[in-house]
C-alpha positions as CSV (number, residue, x, y, z in Angstrom):
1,X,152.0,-114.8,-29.6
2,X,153.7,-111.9,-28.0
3,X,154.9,-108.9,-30.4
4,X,158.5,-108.1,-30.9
5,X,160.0,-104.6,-31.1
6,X,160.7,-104.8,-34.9
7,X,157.4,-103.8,-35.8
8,X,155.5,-107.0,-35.3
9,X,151.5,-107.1,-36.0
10,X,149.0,-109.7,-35.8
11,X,146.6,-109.2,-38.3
12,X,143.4,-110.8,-39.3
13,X,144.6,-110.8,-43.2
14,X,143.9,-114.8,-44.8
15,X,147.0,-115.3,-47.2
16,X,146.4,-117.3,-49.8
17,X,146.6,-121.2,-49.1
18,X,147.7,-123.7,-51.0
19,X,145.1,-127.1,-51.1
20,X,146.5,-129.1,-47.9
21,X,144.9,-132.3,-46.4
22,X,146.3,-132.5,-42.9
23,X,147.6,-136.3,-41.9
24,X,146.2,-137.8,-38.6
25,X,148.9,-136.3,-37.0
26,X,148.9,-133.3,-38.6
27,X,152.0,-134.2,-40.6
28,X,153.5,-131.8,-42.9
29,X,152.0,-131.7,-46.6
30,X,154.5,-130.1,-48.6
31,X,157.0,-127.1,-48.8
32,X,156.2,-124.4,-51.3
33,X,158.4,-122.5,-53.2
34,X,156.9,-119.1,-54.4
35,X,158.7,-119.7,-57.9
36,X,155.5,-117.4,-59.9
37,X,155.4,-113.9,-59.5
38,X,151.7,-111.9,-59.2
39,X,149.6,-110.5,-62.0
40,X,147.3,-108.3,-62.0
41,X,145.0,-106.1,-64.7
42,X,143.2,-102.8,-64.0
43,X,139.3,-102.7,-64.7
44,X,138.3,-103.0,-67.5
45,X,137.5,-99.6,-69.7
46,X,135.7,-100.3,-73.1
47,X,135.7,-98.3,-76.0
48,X,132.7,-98.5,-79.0
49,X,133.8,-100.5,-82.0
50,X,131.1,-101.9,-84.7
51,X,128.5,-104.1,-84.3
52,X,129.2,-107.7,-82.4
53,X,133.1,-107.3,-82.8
54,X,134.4,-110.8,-83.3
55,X,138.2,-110.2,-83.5
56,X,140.8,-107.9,-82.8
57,X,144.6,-107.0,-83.8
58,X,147.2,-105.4,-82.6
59,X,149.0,-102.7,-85.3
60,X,150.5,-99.0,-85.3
61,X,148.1,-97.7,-89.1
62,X,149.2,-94.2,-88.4
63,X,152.7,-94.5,-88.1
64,X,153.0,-92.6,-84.7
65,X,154.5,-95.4,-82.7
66,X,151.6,-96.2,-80.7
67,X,149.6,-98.7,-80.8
68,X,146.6,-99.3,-82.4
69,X,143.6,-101.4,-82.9
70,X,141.2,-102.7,-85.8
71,X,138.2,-104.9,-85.1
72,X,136.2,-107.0,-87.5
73,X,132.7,-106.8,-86.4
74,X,130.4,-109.1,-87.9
75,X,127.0,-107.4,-87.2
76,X,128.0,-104.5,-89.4
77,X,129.7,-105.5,-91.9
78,X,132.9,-103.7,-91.4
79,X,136.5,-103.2,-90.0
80,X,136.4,-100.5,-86.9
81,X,139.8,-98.7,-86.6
82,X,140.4,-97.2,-83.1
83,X,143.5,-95.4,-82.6
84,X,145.6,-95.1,-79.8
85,X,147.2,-92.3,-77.8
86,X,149.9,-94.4,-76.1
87,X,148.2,-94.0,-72.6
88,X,145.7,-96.9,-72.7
89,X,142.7,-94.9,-75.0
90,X,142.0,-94.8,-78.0
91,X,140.1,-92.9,-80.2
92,X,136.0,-93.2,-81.7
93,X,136.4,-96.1,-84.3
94,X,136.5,-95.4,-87.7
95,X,134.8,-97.9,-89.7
96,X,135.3,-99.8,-93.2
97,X,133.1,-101.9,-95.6
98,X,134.5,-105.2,-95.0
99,X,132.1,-107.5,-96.8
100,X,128.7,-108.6,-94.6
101,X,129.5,-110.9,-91.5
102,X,133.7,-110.4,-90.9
103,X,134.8,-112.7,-87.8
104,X,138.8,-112.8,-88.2
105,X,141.2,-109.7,-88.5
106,X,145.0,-109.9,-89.4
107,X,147.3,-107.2,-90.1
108,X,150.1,-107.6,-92.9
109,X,151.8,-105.6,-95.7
110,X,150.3,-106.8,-98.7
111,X,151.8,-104.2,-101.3
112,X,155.5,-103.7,-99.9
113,X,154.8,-100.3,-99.1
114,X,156.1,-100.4,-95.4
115,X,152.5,-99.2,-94.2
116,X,150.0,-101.8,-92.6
117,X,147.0,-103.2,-94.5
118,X,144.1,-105.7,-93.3
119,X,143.0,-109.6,-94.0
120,X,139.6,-110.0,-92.9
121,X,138.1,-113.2,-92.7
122,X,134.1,-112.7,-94.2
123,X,132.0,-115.9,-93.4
124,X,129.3,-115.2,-96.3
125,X,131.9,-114.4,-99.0
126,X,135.8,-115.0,-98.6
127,X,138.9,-112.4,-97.7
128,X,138.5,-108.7,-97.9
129,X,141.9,-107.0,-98.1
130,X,142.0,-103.4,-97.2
131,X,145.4,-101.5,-97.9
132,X,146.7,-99.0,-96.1
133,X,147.9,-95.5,-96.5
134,X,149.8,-95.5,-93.3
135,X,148.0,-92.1,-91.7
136,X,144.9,-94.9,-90.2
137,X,143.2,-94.9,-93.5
138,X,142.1,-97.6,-95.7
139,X,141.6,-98.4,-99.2
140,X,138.2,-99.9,-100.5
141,X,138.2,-104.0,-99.6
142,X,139.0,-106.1,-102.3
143,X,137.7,-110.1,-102.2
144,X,139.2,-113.0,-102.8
145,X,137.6,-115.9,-102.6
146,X,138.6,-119.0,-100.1
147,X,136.4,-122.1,-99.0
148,X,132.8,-122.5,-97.3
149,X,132.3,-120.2,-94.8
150,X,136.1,-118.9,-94.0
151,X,136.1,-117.9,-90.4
152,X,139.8,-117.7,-89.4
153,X,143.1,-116.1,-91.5
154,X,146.9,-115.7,-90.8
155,X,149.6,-114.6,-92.4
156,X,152.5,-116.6,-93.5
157,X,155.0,-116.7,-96.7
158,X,154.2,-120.3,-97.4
159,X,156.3,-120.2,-100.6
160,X,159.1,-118.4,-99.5
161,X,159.4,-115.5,-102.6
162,X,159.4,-113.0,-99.4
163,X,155.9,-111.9,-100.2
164,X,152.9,-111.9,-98.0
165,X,150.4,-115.1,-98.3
166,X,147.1,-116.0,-96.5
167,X,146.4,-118.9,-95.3
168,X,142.0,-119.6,-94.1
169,X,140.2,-122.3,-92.1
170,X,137.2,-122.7,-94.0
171,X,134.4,-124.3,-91.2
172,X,131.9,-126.1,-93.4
173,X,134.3,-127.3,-96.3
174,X,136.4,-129.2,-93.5
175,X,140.0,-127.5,-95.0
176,X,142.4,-124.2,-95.5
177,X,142.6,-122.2,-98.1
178,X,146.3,-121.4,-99.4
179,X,145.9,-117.8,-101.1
180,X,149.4,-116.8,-102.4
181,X,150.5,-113.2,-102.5
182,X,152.1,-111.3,-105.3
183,X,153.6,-108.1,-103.2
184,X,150.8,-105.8,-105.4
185,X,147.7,-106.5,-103.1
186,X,146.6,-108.8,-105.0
187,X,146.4,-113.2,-104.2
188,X,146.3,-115.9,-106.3
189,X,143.3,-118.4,-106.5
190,X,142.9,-120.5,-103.4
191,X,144.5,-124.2,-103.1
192,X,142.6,-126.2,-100.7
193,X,144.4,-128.7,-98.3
194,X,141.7,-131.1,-96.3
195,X,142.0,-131.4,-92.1
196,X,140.0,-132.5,-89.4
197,X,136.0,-131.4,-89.6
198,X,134.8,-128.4,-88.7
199,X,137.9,-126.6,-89.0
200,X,137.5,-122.7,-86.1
201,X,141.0,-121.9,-86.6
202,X,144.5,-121.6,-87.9
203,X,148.0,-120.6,-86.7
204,X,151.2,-120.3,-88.2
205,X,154.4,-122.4,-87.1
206,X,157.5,-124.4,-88.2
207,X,156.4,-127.4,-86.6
208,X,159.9,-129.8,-87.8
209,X,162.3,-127.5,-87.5
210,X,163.1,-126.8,-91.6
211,X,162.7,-123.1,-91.8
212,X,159.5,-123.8,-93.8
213,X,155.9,-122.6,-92.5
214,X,153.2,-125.2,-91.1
215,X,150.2,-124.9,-90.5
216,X,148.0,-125.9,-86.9
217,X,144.0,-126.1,-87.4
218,X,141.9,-126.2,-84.4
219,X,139.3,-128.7,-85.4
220,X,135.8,-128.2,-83.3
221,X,133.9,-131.6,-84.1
222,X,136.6,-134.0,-84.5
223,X,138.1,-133.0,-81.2
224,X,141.7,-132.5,-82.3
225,X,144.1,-130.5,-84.1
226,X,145.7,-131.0,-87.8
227,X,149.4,-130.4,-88.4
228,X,150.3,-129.8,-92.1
229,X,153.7,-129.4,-92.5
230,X,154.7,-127.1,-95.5
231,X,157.4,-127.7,-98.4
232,X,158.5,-124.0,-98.7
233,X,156.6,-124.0,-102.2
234,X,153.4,-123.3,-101.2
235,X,152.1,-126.9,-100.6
236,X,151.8,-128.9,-97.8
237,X,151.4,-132.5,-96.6
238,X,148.2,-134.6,-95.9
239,X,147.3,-133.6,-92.4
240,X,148.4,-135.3,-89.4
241,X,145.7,-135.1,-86.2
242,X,146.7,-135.1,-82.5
243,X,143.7,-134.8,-80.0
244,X,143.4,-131.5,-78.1
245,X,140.1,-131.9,-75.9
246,X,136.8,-132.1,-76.7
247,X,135.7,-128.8,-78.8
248,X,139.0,-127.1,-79.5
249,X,138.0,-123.6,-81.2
250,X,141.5,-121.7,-80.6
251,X,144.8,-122.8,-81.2
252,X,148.3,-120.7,-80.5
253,X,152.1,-121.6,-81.2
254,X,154.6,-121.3,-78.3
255,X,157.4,-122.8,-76.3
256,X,156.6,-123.6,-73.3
257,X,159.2,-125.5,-71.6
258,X,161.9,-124.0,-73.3
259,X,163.2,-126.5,-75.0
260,X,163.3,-124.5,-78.2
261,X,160.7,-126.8,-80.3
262,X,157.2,-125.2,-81.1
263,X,154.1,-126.1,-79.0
264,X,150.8,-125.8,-78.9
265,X,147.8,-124.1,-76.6
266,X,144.4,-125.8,-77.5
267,X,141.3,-123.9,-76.6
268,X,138.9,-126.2,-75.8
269,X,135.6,-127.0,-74.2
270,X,137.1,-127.9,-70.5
271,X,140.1,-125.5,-70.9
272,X,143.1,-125.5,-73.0
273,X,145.3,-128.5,-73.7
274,X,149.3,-128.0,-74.1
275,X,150.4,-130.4,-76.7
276,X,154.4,-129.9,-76.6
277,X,156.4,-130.2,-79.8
278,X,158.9,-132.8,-80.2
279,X,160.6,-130.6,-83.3
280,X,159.8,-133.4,-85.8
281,X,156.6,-132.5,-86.6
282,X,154.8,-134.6,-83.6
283,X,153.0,-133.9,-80.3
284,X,152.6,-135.2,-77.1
285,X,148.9,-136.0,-75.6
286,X,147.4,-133.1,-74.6
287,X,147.7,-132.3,-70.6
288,X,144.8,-130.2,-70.1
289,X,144.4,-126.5,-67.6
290,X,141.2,-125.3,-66.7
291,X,139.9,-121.8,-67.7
292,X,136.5,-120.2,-67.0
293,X,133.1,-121.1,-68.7
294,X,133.1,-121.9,-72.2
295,X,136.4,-120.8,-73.2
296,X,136.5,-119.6,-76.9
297,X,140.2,-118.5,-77.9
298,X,143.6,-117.7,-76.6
299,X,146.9,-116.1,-76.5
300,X,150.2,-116.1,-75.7
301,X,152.0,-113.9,-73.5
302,X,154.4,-113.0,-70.9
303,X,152.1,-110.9,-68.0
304,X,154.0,-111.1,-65.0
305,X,157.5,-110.6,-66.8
306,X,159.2,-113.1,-65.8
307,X,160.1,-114.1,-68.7
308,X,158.4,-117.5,-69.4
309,X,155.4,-117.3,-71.4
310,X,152.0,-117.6,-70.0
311,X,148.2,-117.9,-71.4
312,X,145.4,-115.6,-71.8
313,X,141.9,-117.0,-72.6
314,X,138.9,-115.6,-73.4
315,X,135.7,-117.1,-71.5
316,X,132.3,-116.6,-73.2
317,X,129.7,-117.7,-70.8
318,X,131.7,-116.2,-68.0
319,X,132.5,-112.8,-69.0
320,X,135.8,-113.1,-68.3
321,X,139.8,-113.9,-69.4
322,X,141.4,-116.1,-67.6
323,X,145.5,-115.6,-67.3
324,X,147.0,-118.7,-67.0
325,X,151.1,-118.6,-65.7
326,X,153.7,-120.5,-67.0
327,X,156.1,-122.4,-65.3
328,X,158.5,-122.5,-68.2
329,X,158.4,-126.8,-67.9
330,X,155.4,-126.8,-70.1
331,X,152.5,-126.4,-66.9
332,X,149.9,-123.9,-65.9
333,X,149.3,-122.5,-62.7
334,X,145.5,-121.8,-61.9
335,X,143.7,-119.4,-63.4
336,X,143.4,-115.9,-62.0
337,X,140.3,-114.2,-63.7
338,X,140.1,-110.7,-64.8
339,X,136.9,-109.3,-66.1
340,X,135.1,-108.0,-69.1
341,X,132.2,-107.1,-71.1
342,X,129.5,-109.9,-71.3
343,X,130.2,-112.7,-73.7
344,X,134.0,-111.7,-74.8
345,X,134.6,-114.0,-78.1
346,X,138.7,-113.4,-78.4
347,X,141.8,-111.5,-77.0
348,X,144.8,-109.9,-78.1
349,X,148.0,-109.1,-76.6
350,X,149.3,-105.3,-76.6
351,X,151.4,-102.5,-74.7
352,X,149.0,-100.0,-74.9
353,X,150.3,-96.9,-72.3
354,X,153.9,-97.6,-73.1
355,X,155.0,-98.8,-69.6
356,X,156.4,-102.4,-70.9
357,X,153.8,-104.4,-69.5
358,X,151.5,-106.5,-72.0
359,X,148.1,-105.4,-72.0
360,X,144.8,-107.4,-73.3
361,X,142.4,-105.9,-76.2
362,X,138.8,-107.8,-75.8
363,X,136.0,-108.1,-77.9
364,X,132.9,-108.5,-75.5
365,X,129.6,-106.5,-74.8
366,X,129.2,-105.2,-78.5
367,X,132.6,-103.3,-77.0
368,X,136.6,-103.5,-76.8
369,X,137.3,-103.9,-73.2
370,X,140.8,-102.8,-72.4
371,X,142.6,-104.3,-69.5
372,X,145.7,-102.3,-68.8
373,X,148.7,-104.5,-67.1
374,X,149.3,-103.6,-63.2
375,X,151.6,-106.3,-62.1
376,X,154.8,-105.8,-60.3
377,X,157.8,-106.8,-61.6
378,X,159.2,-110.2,-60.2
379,X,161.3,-110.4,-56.9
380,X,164.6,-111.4,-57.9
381,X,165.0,-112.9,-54.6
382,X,164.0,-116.8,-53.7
383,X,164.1,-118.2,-50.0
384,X,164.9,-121.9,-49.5
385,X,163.4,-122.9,-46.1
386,X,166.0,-124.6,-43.8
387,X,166.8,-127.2,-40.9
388,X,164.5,-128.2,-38.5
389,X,162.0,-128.0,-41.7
390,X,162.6,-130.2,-44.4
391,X,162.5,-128.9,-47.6
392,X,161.2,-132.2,-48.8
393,X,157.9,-131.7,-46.0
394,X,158.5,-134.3,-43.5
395,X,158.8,-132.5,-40.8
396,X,156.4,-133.0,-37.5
397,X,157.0,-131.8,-34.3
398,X,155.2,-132.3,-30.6
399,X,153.8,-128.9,-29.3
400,X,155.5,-129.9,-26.0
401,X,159.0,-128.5,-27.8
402,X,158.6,-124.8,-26.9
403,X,160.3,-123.1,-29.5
404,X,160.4,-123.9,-33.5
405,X,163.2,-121.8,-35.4
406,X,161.9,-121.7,-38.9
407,X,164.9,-120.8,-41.1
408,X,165.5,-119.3,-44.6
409,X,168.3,-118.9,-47.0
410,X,168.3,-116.4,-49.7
411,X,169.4,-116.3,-53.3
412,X,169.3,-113.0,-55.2
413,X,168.9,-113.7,-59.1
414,X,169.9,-117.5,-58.3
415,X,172.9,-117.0,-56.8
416,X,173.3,-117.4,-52.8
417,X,173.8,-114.2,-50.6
418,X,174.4,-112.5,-47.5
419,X,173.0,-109.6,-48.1
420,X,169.6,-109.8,-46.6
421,X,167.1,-107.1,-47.2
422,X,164.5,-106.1,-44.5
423,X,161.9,-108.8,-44.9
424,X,158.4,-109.8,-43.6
425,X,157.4,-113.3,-42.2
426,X,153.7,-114.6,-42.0
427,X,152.3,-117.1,-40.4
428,X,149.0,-118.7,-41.4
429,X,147.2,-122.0,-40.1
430,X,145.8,-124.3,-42.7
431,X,144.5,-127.1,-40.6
432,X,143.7,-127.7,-37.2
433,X,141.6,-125.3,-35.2
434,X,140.7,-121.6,-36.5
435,X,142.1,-121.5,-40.3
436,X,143.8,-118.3,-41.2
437,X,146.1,-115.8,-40.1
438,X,147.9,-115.7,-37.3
439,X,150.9,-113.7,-36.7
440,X,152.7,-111.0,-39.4
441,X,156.6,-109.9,-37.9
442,X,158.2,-107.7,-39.8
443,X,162.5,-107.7,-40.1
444,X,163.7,-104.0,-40.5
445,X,167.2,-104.7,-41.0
446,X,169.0,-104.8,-37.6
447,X,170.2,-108.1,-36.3
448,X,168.8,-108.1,-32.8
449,X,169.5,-111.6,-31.1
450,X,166.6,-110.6,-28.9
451,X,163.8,-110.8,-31.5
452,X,161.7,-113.5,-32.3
453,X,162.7,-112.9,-36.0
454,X,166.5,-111.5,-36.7
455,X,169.5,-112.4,-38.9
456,X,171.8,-115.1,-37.6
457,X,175.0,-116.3,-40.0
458,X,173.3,-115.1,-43.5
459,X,169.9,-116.4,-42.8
460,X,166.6,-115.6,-41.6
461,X,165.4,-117.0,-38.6
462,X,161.9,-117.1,-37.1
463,X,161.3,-118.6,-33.5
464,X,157.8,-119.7,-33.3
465,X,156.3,-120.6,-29.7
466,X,154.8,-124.2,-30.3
467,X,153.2,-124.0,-27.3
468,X,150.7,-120.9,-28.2
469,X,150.3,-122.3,-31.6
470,X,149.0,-125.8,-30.7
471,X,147.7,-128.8,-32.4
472,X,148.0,-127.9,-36.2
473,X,149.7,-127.5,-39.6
474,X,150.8,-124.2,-40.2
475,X,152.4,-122.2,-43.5
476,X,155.0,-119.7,-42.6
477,X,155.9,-117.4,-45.7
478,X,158.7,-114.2,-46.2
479,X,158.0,-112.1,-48.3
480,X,160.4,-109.6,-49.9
481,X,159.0,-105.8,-51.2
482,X,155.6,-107.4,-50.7
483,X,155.9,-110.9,-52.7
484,X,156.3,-114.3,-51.0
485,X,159.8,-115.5,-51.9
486,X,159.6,-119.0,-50.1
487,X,157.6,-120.7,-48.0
488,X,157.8,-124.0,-45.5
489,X,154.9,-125.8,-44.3
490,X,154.8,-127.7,-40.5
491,X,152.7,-129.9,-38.4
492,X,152.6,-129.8,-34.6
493,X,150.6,-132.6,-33.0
């Protein structure tokens, strides 16, 4: 195809492609929508903790208004404390006796005090608490004891006196232990409530809507999760089990499709499984995302800030966390993979340089791998492809018709407009003959009739030579400031 004079260049760049089967005659597949904006994570930069850190939260123990991190590490015995300097390090770790094999770190305020003290989950003996003094010190750990081998803790106030409680999955006693706070440090003796078997971890909710806390246990060996729904006193129902996938390890409240009602993100052997909330205490079957090899926990999140919350899971045998983006309807696009340390076991969500984009704090390698947040903020713009094209893909044409004028409409923040900034159209073949690339014009804002792409009566337009193109189906995307806004999708035969 022959250049125009707005800058045009053919380049040998492959854009990404969506999965297309072509028809016999090359029919068109589908028009895409570029309704996700980008993410995208620096390297990862780790910093020394303990030995074989096993978790990691997210607090400010200095009082400085940057945040911080402490990691249980269950090789050494002990709580590492790494502070941060707002611009994404942190300082050497600073290590506490935290009984012999911690795997689970929570941060609370036990003792009223306004300063942030530390649950740690000890497999070999119970939960250490370790108070505070608000400059990044802590007191000696106190135990108290929970179930068989307690290997996952949260905070809650399960009996709503306004005072910090704990609540632990307990992996070879097959329940969670309720430990009830008294606002001095100090917890009552644990109450036991039975779930599923094998019990790898716990989250917090209101699961019915009542304003009381429940409780969602990710249960490994009987391939499901337990939902005990809470009375406000400090009790809680007999469990009720929905399946979440074979293996689930990890499980984390949300609401992803914005209905309001609190859902849940399964980590599990093949993936994670969304099981959505119907605000009565139920769930849906599980529809399940893939992740990366052996996934082992999750998060929640917003990473590409558009405001509709998205998934961050930790892959063991893959050495990697894979970010997940929500479509706020309750799916998952596919997972992008950013890398770490060997082996990472968890992840936690932070803003660690300040700039207001979440960040992710990994345990992997024997390390913390940091991965500071690089994506740009969405386009407000989305471009609705027009006439000749269907937007519901049904459009074919012969090659023998010489010119196809691909044509888009814009919206800025959802509303339609006029005001078109300069824009960039790409044209890439997906089936047919030589896959890839094929012609980048660029719009620079003057509405030349004579161009091959222009303005004309508040849209884009595009002519495309079907005669130089040939046989094929072809993706034709604008992008805005560098992000595809819209996209339509043709075949020639």
């Amino acid at each position: 195809m022959k250049g125009n004079k707005h800058m045009k260049t053919t380049t040998n760049i492959i854009y990404l492609a969506f999965a297309l089967l072509a028809f016999a005659c090359f029919a068109v597949l589908q028009t895409v929508r570029a309704d996700t904006c980008p993410v995208s994570f620096a390297p990862a930069a780790n910093v020394a903790a303990g030995s074989s850190p096993q978790s990691v939260a997210v607090g400010d123990f200095n009082g400085d208004g940057k945040q911080d991190l402490a990691a249980a590490n269950s090789g050494s015995g002990n709580v590492s404390i790494l502070l941060g300097d707002g611009m994404g390090n942190f300082s050497a770790a600073t290590n506490f006796a935290a009984g012999s094999a911690p795997y689970s770190v929570v941060i609370g305020d036990f003792n009223g005090d306004g300063k942030q003290d530390l649950a740690v989950a000890d497999v070999n003996s119970g939960v250490w608490i370790l108070l505070g003094d608000g400059m990044g010190n802590f007191s000696g750990a106190t135990l108290f004891s929970a179930g068989s081998y307690p290997q996952s803790v949260a905070v809650g106030d399960f009996n709503g006196d306004g005072k910090q409680d704990l609540v632990v999955a307990n992996t070879l006693s097959d329940n969670v232990s309720i430990l009830l706070g008294d606002g001095t440090g100090n917890f009552s003796a644990a109450t036991n409530f039975g779930v599923g078997t094998t019990p790898y971890s716990v989250a917090v909710g209101d699961f019915n809507g009542d304003g009381r806390q429940d409780l969602a246990v990710a249960n490994r060996n009987s391939n499901n999760v337990s939902i005990l729904l809470g009375d406000g006193a400090g009790n809680f129902s007999g469990a009720t089990n929905f399946g979440a996938g074979g293996g689930p390890v990890s499980a984390a409240v949300g609401d992803f499709n914005g209905d309001g009602k609190q859902d849940l993100a399964v980590v599990n052997g093949g993936g994670v499984s969304i099981l959505l909330g119907d605000g009565a205490g139920n769930f849906s079957a599980p529809t399940n995302f893939g992740a990366g090899s052996r996934p082992i926990s999750g998060t929640v999140g917003d990473f590409n800030g558009d405001g509709k919350q998205d998934l961050a899971v930790a892959n063991y045998f893959s050495a990697n966390v894979s970010i997940l983006l929500g479509d706020g309807t309750g799916n998952f696009g596919a997972p992008t993979n950013i890398g770490t340390g060997t082996n990472p076991v968890s992840v936690a969500v932070g803003d660690f340089n300040h700039d207001g984009k979440q960040d992710l704090a990994v345990p992997s390698g024997g390390e913390i791998s940091i991965l500071l947040s690089e994506f740009i903020p969405c386009s407000p713009y989305r471009a609705q492809v027009q006439q000749p094209i269907n937007a519901d893909g049904t459009s074919v044409f012969t090659v023998k018709r010489g010119v196809v004028p691909v044509k888009f409409t814009l919206t800025d923040n959802g509303s339609p407009t006029c005001n078109l900034p300069p824009a960039t159209i790409a044209l890439t073949r997906t089936a047919g003959g030589t896959i890839g690339a094929i012609d980048e014009s660029v719009y620079s804002g003057s509405a030349d009739t004579g161009s091959n792409f222009r303005i004309d009566s508040c849209q884009y337009v595009y002519n495309l030579s079907s005669n130089a193109l040939g046989v094929g189906t072809y993706r034709v995307d604008i992008l805005i400031n560098g992000q595809v806004v819209g996209s339509g999708i043709f075949g020639l035969k």
